[in-house]
N, CA, C and O of each residue as an XYZ file, in Angstrom:
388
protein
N      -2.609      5.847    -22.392
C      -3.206      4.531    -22.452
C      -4.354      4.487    -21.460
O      -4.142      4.892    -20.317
N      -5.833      3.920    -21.882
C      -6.594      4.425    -21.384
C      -6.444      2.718    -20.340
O      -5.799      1.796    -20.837
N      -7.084      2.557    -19.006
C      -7.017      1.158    -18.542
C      -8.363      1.492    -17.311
O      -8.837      2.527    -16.845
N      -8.603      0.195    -17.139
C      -9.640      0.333    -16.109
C      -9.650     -1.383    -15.175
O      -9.036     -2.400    -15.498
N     -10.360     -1.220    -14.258
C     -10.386     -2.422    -13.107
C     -11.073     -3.823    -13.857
O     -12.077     -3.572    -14.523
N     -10.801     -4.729    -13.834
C     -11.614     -5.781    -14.178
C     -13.155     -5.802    -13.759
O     -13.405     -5.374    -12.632
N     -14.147     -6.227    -14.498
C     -15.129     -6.509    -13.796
C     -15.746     -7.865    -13.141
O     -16.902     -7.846    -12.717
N     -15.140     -8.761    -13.085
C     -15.188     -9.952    -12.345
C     -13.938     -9.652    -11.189
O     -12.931     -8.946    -11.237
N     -14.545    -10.586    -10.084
C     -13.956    -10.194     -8.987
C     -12.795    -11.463     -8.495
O     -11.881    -11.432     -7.671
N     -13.332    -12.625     -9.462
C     -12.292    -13.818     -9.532
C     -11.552    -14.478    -10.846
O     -12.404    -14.587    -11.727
N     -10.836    -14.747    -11.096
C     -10.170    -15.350    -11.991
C     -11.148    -16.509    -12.525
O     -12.260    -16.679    -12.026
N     -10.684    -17.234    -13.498
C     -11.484    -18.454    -14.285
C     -11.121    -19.771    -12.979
O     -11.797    -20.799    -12.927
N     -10.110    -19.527    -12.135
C     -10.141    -20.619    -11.086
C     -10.278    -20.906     -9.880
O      -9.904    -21.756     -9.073
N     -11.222    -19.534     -9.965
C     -11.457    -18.760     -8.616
C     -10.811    -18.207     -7.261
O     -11.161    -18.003     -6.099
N      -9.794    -18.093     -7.977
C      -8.978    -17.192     -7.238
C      -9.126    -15.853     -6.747
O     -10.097    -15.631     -7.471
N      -9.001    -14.917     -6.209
C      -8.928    -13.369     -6.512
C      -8.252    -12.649     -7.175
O      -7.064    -12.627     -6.854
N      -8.605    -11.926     -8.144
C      -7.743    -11.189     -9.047
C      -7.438     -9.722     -8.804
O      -8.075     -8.669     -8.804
N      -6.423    -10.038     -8.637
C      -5.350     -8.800     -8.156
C      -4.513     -7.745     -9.560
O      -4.531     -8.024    -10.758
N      -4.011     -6.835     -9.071
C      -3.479     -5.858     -9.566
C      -2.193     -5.475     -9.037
O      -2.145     -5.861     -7.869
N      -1.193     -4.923     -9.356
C       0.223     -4.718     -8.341
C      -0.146     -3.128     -8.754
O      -0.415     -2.676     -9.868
N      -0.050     -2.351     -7.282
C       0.056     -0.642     -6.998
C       1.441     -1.047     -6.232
O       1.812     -2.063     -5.645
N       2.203      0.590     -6.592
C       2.832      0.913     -6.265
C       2.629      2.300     -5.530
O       2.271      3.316     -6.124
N       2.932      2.226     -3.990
C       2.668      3.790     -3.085
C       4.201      3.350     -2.129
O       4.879      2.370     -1.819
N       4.129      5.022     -1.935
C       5.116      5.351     -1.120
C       4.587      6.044      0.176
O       4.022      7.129      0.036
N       4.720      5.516      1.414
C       4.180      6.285      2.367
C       5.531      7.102      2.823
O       6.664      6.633      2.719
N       5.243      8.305      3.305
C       6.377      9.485      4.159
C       5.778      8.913      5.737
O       4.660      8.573      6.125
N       7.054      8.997      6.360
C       6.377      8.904      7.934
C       7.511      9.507      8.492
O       8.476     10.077      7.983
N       7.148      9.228      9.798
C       8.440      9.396     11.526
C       9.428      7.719     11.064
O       8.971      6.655     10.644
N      10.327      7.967     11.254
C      11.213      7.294     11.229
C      11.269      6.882     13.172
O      11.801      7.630     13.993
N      10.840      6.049     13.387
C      10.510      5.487     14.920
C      10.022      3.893     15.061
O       9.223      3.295     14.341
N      10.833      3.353     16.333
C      10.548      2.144     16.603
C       9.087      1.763     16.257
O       8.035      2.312     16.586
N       9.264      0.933     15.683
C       7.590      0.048     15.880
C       6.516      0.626     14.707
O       5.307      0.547     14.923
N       7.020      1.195     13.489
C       6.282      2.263     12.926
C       6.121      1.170     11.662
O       4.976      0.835     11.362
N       7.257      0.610     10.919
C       6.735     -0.686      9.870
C       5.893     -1.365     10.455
O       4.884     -1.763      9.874
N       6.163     -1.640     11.789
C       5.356     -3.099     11.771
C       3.626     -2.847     11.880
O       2.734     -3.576     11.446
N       3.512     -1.509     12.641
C       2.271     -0.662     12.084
C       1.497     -0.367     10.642
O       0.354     -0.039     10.323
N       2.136     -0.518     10.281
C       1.939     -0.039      8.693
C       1.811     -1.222      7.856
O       1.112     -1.349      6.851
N       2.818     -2.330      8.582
C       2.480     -3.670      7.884
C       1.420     -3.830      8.270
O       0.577     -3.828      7.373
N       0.898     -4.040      9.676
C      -0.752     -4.538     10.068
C      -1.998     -4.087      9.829
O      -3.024     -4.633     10.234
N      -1.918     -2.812      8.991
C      -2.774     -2.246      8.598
C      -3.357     -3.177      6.891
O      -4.469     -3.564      6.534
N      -2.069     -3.231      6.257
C      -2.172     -3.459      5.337
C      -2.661     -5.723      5.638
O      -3.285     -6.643      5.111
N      -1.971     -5.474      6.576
C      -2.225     -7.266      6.599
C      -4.147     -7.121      7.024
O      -4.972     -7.855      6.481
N      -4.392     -6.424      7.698
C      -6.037     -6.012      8.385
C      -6.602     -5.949      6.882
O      -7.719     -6.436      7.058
N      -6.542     -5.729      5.875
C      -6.869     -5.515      4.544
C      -6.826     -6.524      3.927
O      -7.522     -6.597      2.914
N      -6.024     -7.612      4.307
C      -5.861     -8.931      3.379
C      -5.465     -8.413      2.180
O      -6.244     -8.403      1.227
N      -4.173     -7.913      2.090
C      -3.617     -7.203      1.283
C      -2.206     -7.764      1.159
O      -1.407     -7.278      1.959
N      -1.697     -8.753      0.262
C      -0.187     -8.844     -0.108
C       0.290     -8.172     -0.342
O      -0.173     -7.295     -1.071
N       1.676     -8.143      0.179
C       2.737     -7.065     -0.061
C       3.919     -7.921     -0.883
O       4.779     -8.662     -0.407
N       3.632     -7.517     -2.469
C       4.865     -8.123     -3.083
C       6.448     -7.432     -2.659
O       7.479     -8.066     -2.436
N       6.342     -6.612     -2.645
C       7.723     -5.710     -2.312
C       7.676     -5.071     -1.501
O       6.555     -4.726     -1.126
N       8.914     -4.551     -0.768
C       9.171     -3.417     -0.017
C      10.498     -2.779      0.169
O      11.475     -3.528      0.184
N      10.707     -1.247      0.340
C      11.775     -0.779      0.560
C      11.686      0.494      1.871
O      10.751      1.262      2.100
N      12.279      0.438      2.189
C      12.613      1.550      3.475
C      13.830      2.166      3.028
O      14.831      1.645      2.537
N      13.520      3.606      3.334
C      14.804      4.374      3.386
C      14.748      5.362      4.645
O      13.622      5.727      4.980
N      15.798      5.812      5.349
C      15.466      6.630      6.943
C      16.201      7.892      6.193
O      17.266      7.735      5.597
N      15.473      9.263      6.288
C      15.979     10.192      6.228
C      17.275     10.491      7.792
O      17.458      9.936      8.875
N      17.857     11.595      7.096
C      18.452     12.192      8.790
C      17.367     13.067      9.941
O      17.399     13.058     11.172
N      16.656     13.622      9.223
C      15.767     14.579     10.163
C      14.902     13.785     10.786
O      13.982     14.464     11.241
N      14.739     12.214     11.096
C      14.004     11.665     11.785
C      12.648     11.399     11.191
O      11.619     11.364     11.865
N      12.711     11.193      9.739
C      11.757     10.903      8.765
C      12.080     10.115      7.922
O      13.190     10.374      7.456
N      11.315      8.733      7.255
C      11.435      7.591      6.475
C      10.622      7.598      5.099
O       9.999      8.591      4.722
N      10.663      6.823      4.635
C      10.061      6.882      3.200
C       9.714      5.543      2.918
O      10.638      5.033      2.285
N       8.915      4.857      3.084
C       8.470      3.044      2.783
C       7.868      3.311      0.576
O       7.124      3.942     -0.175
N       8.855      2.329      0.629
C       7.731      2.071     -1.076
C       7.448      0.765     -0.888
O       8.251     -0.060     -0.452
N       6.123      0.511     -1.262
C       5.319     -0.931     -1.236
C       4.944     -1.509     -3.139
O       4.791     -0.778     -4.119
N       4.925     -2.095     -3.111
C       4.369     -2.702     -4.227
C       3.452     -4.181     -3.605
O       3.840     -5.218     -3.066
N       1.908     -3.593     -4.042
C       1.287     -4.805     -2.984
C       0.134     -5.164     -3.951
O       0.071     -4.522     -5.000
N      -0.726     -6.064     -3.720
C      -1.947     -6.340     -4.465
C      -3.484     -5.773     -4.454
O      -4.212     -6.147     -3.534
N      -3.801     -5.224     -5.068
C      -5.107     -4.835     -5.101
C      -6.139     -5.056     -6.023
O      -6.131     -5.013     -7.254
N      -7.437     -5.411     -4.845
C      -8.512     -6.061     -5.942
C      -9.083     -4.802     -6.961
O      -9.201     -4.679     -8.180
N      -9.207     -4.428     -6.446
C     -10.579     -2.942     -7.343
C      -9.791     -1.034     -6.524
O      -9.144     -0.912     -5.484
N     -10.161     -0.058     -7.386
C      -9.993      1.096     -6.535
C     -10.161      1.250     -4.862
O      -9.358      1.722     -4.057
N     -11.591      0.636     -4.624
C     -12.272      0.809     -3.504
C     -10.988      0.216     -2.400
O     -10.467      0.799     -1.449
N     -10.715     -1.266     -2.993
C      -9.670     -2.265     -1.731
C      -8.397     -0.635     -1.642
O      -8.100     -0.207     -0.527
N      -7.922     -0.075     -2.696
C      -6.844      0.653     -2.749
C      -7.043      1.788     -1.832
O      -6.270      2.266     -1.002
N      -8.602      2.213     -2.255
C      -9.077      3.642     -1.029
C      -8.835      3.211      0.515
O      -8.069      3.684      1.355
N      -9.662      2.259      0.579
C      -9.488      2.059      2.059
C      -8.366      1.875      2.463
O      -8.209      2.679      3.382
N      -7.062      1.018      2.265
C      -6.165      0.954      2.511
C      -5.483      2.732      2.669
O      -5.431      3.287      3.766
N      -5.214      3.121      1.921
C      -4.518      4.306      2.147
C      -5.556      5.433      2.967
O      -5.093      6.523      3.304
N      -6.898      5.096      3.236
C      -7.299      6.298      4.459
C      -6.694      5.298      5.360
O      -5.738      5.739      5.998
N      -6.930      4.362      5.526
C      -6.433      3.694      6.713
C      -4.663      4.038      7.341
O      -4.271      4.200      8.497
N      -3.936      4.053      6.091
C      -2.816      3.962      6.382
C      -2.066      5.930      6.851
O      -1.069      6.290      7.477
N      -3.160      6.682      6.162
C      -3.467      8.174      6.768
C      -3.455      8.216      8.060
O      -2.686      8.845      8.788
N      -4.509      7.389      8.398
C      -5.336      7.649     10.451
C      -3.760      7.183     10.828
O      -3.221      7.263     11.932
N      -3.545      6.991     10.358
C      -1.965      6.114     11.218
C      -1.783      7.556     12.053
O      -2.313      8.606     11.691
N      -0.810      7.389     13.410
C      -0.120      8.296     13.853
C       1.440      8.505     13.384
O       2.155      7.516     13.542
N       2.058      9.693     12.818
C       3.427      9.718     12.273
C       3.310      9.256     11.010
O       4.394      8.985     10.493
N       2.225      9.052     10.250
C       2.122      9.012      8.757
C       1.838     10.433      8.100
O       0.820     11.084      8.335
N       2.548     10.711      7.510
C       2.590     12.700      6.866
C       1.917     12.087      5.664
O       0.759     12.492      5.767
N       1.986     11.402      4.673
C       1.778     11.192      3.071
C       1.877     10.006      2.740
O       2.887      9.310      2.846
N       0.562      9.612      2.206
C       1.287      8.581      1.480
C       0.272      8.659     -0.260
O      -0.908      8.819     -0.572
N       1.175      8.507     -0.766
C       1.052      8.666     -2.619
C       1.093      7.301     -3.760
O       1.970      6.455     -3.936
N       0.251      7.425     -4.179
C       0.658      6.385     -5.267
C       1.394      6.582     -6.342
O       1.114      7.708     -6.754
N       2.299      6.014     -7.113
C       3.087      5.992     -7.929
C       2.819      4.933     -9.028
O       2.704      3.717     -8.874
N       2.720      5.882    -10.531
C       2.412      5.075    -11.791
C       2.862      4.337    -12.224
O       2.210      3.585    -12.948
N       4.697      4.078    -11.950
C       5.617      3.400    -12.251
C       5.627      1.754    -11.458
O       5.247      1.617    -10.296
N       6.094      0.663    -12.261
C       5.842     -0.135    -11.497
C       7.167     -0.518    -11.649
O       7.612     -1.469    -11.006
């Protein structure tokens, strides 16, 4: 199925028109490391419809987000951003919603 970004950047009521992505970031499983990862994404003006955490044993976590995004570009920046992080190994997007 072929799909692509809207080309208006607001709704008919001028709202912003959003998209729901789904990514999974890998990190360090360590104090203070969501709330990092949340502020990155809040620095973006970026809703976060969902979230899940899981803590590995080896001292490694797994966050899945399901959040809003305007266009590719809002999606790029967010995830270099959420890269520079310290204790962020990966983070991937996922097709499934």
């Amino acid at each position: 199925i072929s799909v692509e970004w809207a080309r208006t950047g607001e709704d008919s009521d001028g709202t912003r028109q959003t998209y729901p992505v789904r990514f999974t970031v890998h990190c360090d499983d360590r104090a203070g490391m969501l709330k990092e990862i949340t502020a990155i994404i809040s620095d973006e003006n970026t809703n976060i419809r969902t979230m899940e955490t899981h803590s590995g044993e080896n001292g490694d976590a797994t966050i899945e987000f399901v959040i809003d995004a305007e266009d590719v570009r809002h999606l790029t920046r967010l995830v270099q951003a959420l890269r520079r992080l310290p204790g962020v190994r990966d983070v991937q997007r996922s097709q499934k919603l």
